[in-house]
C-alpha positions as CSV (number, residue, x, y, z in Angstrom):
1,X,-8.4,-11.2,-22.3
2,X,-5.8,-12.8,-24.5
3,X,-2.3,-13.6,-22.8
4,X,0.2,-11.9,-24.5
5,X,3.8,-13.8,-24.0
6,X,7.2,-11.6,-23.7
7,X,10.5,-11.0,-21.9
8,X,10.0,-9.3,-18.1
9,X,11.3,-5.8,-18.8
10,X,12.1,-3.9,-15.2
11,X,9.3,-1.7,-16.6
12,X,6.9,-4.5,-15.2
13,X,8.1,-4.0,-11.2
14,X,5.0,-2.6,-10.5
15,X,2.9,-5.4,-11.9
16,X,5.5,-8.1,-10.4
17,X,4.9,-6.5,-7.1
18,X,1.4,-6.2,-7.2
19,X,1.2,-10.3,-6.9
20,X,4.7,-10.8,-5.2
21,X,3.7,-8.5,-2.0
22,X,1.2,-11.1,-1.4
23,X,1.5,-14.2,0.8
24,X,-1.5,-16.5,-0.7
25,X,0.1,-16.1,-4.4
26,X,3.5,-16.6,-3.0
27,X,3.3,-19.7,-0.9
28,X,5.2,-22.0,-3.5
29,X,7.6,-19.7,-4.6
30,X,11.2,-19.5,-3.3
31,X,10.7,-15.5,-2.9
32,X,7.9,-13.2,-1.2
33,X,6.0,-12.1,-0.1
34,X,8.2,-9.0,-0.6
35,X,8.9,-5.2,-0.1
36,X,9.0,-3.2,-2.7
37,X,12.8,-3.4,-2.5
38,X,12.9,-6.8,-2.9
39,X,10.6,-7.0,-5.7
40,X,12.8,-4.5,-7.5
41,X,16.2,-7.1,-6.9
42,X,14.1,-9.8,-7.6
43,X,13.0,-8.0,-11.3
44,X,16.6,-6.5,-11.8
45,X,18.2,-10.5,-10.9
46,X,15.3,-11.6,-13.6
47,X,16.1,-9.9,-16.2
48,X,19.7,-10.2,-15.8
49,X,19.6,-13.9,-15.7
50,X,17.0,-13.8,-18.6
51,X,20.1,-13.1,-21.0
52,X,21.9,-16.2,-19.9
53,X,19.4,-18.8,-20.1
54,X,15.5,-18.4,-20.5
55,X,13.6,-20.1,-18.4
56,X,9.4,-19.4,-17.2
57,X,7.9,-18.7,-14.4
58,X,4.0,-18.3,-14.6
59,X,2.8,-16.2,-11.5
60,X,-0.7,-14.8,-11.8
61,X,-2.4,-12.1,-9.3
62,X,-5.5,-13.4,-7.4
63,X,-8.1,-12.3,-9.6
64,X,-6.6,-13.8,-13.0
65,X,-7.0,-17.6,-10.7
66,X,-9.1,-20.0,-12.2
67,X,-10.0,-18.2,-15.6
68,X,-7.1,-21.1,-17.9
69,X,-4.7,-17.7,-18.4
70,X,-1.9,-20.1,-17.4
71,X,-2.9,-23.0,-19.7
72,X,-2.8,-20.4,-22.5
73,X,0.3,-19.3,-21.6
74,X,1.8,-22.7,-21.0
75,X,0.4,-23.6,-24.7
76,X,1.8,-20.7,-26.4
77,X,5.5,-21.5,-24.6
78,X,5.2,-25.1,-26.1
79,X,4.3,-23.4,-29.5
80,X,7.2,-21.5,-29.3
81,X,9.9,-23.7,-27.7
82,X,8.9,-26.5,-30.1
83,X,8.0,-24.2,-33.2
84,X,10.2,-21.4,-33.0
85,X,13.6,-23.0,-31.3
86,X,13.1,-26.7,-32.4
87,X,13.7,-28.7,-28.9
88,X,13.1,-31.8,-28.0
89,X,12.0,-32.0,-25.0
90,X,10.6,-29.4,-22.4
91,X,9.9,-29.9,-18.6
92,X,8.2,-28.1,-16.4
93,X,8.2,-28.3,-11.9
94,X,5.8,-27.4,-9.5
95,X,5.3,-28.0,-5.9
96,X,3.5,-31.1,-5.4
97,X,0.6,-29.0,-3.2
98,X,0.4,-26.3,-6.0
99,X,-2.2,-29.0,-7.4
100,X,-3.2,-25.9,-10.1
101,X,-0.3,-25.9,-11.9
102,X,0.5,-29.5,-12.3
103,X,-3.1,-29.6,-13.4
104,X,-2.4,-27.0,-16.3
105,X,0.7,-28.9,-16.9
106,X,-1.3,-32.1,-17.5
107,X,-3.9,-30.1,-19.8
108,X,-1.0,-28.8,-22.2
109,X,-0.1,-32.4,-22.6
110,X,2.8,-33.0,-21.1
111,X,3.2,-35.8,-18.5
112,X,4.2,-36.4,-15.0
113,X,7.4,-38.2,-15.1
114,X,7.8,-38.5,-11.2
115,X,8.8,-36.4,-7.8
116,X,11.9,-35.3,-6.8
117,X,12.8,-34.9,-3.2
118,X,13.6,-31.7,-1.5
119,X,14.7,-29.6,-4.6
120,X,14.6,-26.2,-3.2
121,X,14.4,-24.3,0.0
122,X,11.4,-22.3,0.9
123,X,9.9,-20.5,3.9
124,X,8.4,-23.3,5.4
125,X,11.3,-25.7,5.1
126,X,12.9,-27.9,2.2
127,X,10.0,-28.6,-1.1
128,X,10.0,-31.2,-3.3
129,X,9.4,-30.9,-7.2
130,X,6.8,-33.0,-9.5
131,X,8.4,-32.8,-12.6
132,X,6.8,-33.2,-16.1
133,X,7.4,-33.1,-19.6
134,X,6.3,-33.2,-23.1
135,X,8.1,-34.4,-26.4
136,X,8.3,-32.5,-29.5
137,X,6.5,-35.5,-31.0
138,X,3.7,-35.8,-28.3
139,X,3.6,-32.2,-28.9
140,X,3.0,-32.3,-32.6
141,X,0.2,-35.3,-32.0
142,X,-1.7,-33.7,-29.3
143,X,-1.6,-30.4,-31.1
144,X,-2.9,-31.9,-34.7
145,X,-5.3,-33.9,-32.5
146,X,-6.8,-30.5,-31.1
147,X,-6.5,-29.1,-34.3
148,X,-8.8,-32.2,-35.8
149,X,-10.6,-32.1,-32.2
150,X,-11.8,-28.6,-33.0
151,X,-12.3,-28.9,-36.8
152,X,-15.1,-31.9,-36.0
153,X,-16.7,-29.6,-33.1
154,X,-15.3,-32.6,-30.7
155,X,-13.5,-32.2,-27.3
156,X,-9.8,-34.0,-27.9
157,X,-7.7,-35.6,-25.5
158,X,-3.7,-35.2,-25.2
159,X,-2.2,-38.9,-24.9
160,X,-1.2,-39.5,-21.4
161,X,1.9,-41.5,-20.3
């Protein structure tokens, strides 16, 4: 399966619901699990805000865990945020016990620039971020060094801190 990237339509409530009704995909999230009602405001709020200023959110249902659809993903963003609207720097959070994510964040190059305390509220009380973030120019290295990486059949490592 190839991960396709595009703007959440409210067409997708379905799909959103499938994972947000679900308390193990939920746990870091500041919603869910949810109704069906709430999974509709949260989609409807979504795509609203979506107008105003982008932002991501990856969120993958149980059986997609594990399989690098959210390193995919998190590469094609970079492509396009550094590619397509020319910034300079992108950062990313997660919650510091989502170890997954900030281990995708690391494998798309971008580094981990520190932890910020009690950032958002969540079921279980206040969460702090881990917050990294990658460089158009340590983009552009690590990406001609997979490029090169893959041209010489080699593995090839994005620079670290």
């Amino acid at each position: 399966m190839i991960v396709q990237l595009r703007p959440l339509t409210f067409a997708d409530v379905d799909a959103v619901h499938e994972w947000a009704q679900r308390a193990e995909v939920c746990r870091y999230q500041t919603c869910g699990p949810n109704t069906p009602d709430q999974t509709r405001s949260f989609v409807r709020a979504a795509v609203d805000a979506w107008s105003s200023r982008p932002q991501c959110r990856f969120v993958y249902a149980i059986d997609m865990w594990g399989r690098r659809f959210a390193t995919d993903a998190a590469r094609q963003l970079l492509d396009k945020a550094f590619t397509k609207h020319k910034l300079h720097r992108v950062f990313a959070t997660c919650d510091p016990r989502n170890t997954a994510s900030g281990r995708v964040l690391v494998r798309v190059g971008m580094t981990y620039e520190g932890r910020m305390r009690e950032t958002i509220l969540i079921r279980d009380g206040w969460r702090d971020s881990d917050l990294y973030a990658i460089l158009e120019w340590e983009y552009r290295q690590s990406t001609r060094g997979a490029l090169e990486g893959d041209l010489n059949n080699q593995p090839s490592v994005a620079p670290s801190g």
